[in-house]
C-alpha positions in Angstrom: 0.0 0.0 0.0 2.7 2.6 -0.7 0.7 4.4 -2.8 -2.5 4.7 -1.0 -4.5 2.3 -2.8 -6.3 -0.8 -1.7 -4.4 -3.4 -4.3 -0.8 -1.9 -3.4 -0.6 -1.1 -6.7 -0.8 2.0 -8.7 -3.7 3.1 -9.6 -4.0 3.1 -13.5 -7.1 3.3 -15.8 -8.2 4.0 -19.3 -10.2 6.8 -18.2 -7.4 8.7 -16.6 -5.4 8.0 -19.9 -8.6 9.1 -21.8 -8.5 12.4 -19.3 -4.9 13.2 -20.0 -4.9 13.0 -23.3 -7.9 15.3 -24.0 -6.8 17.8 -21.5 -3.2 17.7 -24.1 -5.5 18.1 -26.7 -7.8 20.8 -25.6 -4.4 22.7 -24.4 -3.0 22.0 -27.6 -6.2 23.4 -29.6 -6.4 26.3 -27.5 -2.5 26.9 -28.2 -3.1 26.8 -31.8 -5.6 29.5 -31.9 -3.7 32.0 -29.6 -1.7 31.7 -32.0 -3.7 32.3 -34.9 -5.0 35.4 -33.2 -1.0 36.7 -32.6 0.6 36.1 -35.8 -2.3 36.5 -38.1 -4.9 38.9 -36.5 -2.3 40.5 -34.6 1.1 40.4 -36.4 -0.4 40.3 -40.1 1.5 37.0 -41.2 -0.3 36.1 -43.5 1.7 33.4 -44.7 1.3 31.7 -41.5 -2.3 30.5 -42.2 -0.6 28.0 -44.4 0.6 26.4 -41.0 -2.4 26.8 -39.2 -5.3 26.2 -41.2 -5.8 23.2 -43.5 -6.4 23.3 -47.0 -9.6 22.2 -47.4 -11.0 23.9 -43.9 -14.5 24.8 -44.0 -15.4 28.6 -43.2 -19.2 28.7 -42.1 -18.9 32.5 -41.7 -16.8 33.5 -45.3 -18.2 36.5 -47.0 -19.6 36.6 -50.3 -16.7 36.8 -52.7 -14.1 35.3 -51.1 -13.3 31.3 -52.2 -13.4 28.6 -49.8 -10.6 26.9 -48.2 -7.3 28.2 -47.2 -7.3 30.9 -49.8 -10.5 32.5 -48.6 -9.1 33.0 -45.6 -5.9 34.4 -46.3 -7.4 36.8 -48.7 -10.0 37.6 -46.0 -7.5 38.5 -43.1 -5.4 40.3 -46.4 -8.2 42.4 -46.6 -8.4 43.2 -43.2 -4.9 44.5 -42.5 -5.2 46.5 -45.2 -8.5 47.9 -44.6 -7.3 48.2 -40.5 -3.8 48.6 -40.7 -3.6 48.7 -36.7 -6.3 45.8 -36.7 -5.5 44.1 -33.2 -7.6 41.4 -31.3 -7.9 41.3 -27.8 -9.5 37.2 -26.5 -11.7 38.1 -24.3 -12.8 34.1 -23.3 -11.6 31.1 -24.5 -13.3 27.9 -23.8 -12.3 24.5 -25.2 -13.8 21.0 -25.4 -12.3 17.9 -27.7 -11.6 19.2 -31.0 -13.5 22.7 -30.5 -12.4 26.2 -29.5 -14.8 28.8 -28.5 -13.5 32.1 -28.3 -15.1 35.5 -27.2 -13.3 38.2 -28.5 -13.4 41.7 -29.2 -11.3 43.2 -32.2 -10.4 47.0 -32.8 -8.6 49.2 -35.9 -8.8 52.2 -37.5 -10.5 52.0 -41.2 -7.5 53.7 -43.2 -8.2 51.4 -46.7 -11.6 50.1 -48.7 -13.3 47.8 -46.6 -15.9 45.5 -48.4 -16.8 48.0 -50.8 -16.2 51.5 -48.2 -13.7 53.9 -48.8 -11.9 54.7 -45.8 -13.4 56.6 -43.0 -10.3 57.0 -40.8 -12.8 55.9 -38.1 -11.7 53.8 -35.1 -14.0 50.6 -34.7 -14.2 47.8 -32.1 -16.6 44.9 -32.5 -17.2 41.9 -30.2 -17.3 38.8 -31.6 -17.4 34.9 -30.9 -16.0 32.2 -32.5 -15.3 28.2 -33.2 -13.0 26.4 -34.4 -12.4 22.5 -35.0 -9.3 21.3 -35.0 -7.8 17.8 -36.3 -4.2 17.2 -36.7 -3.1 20.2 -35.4 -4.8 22.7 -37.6 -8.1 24.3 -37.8 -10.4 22.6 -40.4 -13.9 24.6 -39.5 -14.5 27.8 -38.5 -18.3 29.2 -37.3 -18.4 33.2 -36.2 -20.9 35.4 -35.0 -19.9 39.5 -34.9 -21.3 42.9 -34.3 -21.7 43.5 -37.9 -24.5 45.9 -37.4 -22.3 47.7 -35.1 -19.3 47.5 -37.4 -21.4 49.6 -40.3 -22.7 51.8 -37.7 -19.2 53.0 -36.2 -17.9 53.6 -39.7 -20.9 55.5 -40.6 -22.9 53.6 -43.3 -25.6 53.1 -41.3 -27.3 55.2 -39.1 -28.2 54.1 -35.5 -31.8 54.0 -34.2 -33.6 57.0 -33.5 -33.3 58.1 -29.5 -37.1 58.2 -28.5 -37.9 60.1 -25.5 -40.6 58.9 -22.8 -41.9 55.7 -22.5 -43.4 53.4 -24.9 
């Protein structure tokens, strides 16, 4: 009994192996998408999508235009640091489970080039945003998001905010 347990033995099972190695993985996932956030969103490496996202990953949230895959996103997050130069994402939240990684962010920049169609409005913006990702084999292969995009157009002035009523309703 030098360990404690009734056998004398160590106690070993599948399920703690099962435990460890999803707590790895969920570290690992979460890993991968800090880093993402840093040297994509952040930094504006572009090229290092090719290392983080596979080929084929599915984007559930691309915008009209852009092709699918890899290449949809780096043309995406292209457009971004051009059109928000000092574009920088702060995670607000990150949550993990198995191969998914939910992430609550909030991202800010000033509009200094065209933006989906807007000329620049020299405008500082911040939208909140959430996201998941799942991950297989060290890479993200799909990607769901949910942003402010109202909020987005409002701040850079394309569309105006709701009337202020006064009194009750």
């Amino acid at each position: 009994m030098k360990d404690g347990s009734p056998s004398g033995y160590p106690e070993y099972s599948l399920a703690g192996k099962r435990e460890k190695e999803m707590l790895a993985m969920t570290a690992d996932n979460k890993a991968l998408n800090r880093r993402f956030v840093e040297e994509v969103i952040n930094q504006g490496n572009i090229e290092a999508i090719d290392e983080l996202i596979d080929p084929g990953v599915v984007d559930h949230a691309a915008l009209p235009g852009f092709p699918t895959g890899r290449e949809g996103a780096k043309q995406f997050f292209a457009m971004m640091r051009s059109a928000f130069p000092d574009l920088h994402l702060t995670i607000e939240d990150m949550i993990a489970e198995g191969d998914k990684v939910v992430m609550r962010s909030t991202w800010s920049g000033t509009h200094q080039g065209e933006f989906m169609g807007i000329s620049a409005t020299g405008r500082r913006v911040t939208v909140s945003a959430i996201d998941i990702s799942r991950v297989a084999d060290g890479r993200i292969v799909e990607h769901w998001e949910q942003s402010d995009a109202l909020g987005l157009m409002q701040q850079l002035g394309v569309v105006s905010p709701p009337e202020q009523t006064s009194g009750r309703v």
